[in-house]
Each structure stands twice: as structure tokens, then as C-alpha cells.
N, C-alpha and C positions, 0 to 999 in steps of 0.2 A: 504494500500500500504506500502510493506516493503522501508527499506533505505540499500543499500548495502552499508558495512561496510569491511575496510581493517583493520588489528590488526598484529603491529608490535614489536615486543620483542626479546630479546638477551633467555632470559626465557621463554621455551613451558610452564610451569608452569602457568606461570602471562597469558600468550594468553588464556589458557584456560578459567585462571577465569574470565575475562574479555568477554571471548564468551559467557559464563554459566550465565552475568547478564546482557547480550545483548538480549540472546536468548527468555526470561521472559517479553521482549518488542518488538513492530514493528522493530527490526533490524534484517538484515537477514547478519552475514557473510562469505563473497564472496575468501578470503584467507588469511593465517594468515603465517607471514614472523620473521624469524629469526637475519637477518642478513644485511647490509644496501646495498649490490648489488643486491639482492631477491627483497628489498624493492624498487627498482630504479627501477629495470624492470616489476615488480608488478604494480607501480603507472603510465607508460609509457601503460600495455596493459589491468589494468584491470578496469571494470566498476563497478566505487565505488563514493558515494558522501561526504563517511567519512572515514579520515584514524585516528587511534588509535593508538598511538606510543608512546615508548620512545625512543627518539632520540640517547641516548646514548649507540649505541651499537659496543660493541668493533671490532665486526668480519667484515669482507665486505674490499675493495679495496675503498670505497667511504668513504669520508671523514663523520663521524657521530656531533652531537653536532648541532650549528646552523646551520655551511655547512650543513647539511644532510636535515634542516627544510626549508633554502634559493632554495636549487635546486629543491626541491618535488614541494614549491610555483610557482617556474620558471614552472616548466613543466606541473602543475595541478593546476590553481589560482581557477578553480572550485572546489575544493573538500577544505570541512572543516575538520580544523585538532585539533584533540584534543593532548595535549603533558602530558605525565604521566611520573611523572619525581619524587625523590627525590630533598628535598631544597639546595641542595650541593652546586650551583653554581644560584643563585639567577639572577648576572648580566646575564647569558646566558638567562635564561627563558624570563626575560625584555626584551632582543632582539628578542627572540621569539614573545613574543607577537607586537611587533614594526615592523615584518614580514608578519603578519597577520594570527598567532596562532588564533584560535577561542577560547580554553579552555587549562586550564591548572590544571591538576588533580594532585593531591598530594598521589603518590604511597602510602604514609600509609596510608590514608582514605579507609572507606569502600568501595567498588566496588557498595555496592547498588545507589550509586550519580551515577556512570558511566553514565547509559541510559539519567540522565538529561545533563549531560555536551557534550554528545553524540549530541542527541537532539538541543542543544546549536549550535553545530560547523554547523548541518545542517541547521537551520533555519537562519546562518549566525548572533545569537548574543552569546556574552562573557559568559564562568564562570569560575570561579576561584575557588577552593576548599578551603575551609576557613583560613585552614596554607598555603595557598600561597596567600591568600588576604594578612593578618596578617604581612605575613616577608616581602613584596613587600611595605606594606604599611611603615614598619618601614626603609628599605630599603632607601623610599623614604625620610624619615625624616632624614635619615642619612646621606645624599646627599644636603639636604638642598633643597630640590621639597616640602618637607611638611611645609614651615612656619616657621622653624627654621632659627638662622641663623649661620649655620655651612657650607656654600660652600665652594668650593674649592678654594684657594686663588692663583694669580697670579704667585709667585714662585713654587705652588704645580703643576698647567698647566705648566707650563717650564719643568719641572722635568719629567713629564707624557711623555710631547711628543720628549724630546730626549731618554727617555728609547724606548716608540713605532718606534725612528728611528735606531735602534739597540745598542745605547751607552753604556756603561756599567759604570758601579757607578764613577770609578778611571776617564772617561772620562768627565761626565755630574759633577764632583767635580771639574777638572780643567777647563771646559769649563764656569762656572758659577761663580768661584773664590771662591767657598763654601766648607768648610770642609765637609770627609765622611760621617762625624756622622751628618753635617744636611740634607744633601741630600740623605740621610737612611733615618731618620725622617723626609723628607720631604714627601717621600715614601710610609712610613709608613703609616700616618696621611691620605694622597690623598687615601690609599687603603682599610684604616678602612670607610671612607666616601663614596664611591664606594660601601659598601657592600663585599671586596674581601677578604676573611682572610687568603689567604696562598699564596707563589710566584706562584703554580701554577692555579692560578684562577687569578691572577695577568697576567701573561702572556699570559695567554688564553687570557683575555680581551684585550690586544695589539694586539693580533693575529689579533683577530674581529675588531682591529680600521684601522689594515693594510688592512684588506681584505673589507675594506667598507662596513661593515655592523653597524659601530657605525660613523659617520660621525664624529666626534670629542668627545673633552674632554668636551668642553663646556654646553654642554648638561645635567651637572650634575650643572651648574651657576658658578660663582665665587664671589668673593668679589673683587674690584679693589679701593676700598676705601682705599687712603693712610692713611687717619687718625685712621682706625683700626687696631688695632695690631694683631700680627701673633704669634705663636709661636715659631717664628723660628728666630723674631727679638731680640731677646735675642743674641745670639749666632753672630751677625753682627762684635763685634769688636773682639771673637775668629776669625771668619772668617778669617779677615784680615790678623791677626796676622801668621795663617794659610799658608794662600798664600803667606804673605811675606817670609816665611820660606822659602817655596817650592822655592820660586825663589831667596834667598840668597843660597839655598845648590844647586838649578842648578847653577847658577853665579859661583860656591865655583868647585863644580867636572868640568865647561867646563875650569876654571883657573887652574886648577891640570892636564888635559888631555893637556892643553897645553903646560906645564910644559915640561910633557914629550916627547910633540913631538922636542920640543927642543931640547933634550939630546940624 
């Protein structure tokens, strides 16, 4: 008994090969989609137990990335999904699988694992292709999930989730009485631990915490222990010094504006 199989890619290219080391096994597939509105009304009428995707496809009206992997589960919690992806964005794939991704194949591996991770998604257990074991695993060490002790610490959570409530740096520096440069490097630091290394894997990640698909920050631990030091406690009596400025040269311009309304 064959398994009908969906296979979705931005690349006719990649569909093909991906059919070519299907076809060599019990899988028979049933359509292969370009595009993520193809793919939406594909997984809505066609009879399939596995869909074969990279999520990240640029073209379509529907949102691609974990949107794209959240609605397919909404509307198909029967079909296993395997996600064949590049390591680019690591935090996305971990919400993948926290969605209930079955497998998650690593675009530069050989295509001859396909049928097993395929396999995987249908019989409803995990596989991970070994570079994404690998980088999820250190991922997690990074995050401080592995044993380490490098979580995220209580000012870095502050920092997190007024940026997720749209503040922008010059706001979350006055609103915390903290100079730029630590709540840069507060930034920083929360994003190297995250696993995120560029603003916009940064912001993605926010996107995902507004749209409730990452229930919070916390999730990555913290440290709340006073007696540990921070990195950032260094920098406490620049701080000060900082803000007091800011509010001797506001004090300073609202006494000059008054000046002249005098005159």
C-alpha cells in the first residue's frame, strides 16, 4: 500500500528530486505545488497523509515561514509534515517542530534520507537530519536548555519584551533609565542566546511572540539570582550618570523655552 505524498517548493527543481527518491519507495505522489496559495488549497482538497515542504516560499498571498506551517496544522492535524529547510533561521524551525512538525530535513543532505524522514512524518514519529540535530542541539546550549549556565537574565526579559511591544531603542533607554549602548548590548547578548544573529531573525522572532506562536521569553529560562553578576552590571553607575544628564539638559532646554516665552 502506497502513502500519498504532497511536495511543496518555490523550486520545480528541488520537487522533482524529491519525487525521483520518493518514487524508488512505497510513496506515490499525488501533487506537487509551487507556491503557498497552491499549497493552501492543495492541502484543503487533496488526499494526502504527507506533505513535503519548505515552508519558505516567497510567492503566494499567504503568509509562508511558521504562518504557513500553523494554518496547514489548523486545517490538516492528520497529515505529517516533513519541513526541508536551510539552517538560516534555526528559532523558526524550533517552533516548527513545537507545532507539530514531524521531520525536519536539512536541504543540503542527500535526498536518499528523504523516504526515511518521509516515513517518519507518517508513522507519526520525529527525525531530524543530523545538521539540524547538531545546530538545535547547540542552539539549545546557547539558550541555556543544555546545562549551561548562560540564560537569559532578568534585564535581558525586560529589554525582549518592550522591543516585542513595538519600543524602539531611544524609548526602552528612557523607559529603563539605561544608557543606548546597554540596552544595545542588552540586545545583543538576549539574541546571541536565542540563537538569532541578525535584526532580521530578530524581529521575525517578535513577530512569532506577537502572533502567539512563542508564548513568551521565558521559555528560553532566566537567571533571577541577585547575587550573580550580569554583564551589564558594570555599566550601572555610567547609567546613572547617563540619565542624570538627560534630565539636567531636559531641566536646562524646558528653562530656556521658558525664557522665551517671557520675552
Amino acid at each position: 500500500m502506497t502513502s500519498p505524498v504532497v511536495i511543496a517548493d518555490d523550486q520545480p527543481v528541488v520537487v522533482a528530486g524529491v519525487e525521483a527518491a520518493l518514487n524508488t519507495h512505497r510513496f506515490n505522489v499525488v501533487a506537487r505545488v509551487n507556491d503557498t496559495d497552491t499549497l493552501i488549497q492543495t492541502m484543503a482538497e487533496a488526499d494526502c497523509e504527507v506533505l513535503v515542504a519548505d515552508p519558505f516560499m516567497p510567492y503566494g498571498r499567504h503568509p509562508d515561514g511558521v504562518g504557513l506551517v500553523r494554518r496547514i496544522r489548523d486545517m490538516r492535524p492528520d497529515v505529517g509534515i516533513v519541513v526541508m529547510s536551510r539552517l538560516g533561521n534555526l528559532p523558526s524551525l524550533r517552533l516548527m517542530l513545537d507545532l507539530g512538525v514531524s521531520a525536519l530535513f536539512d536541504k543540503r543532505a542527500s535526498l536518499r534520507d528523504m523516504p526515511t524522514a518521509v516515513y517518519a512524518a507518517h508513522i507519526g514519529r520525529t527525525f531530524l537530519s543530523p545538521a539540524v540535530r547538531r545546530a538545535l542541539r547547540d542552539m539549545d546550549y546557547g539558550n541555556g536548555l543544555g546545562g549551561t549556565s548562560n540564560p537569559l537574565t532578568q534585564r535581558e526579559l525586560d529589554v525582549l519584551r518592550a522591543y516585542a511591544q513595538g519600543m524602539s531603542l531611544i524609548d526602552i533607554s528612557r523607559l529603563m533609565e539605561r544608557s543606548i549602548k546597554t540596552i544595545s548590548r542588552q540586545k545583543r547578548t538576549a539574541m546571541a542566546k536565542l540563537g538569532l544573529k541578525n535584526d532580521a531573525q530578530f524581529y521575525q522572532y517578535l513577530a512569532n511572540v506577537r502572533a502567539g506562536l512563542v508564548d513568551d521569553f521565558m521559555s528560553a529560562g532566566y537567571d533571577d539570582d541577585p547575587d550573580v553578576p550580569t554583564l551589564l552590571e558594570e555599566d550601572d553607575d555610567d547609567d546613572e550618570a547617563y540619565v542624570a544628564t538627560k534630565r539636567r539638559g531636559g531641566a536646562a532646554r524646558k528653562a530656556r523655552a521658558s525664557r522665551k516665552g517671557r520675552t
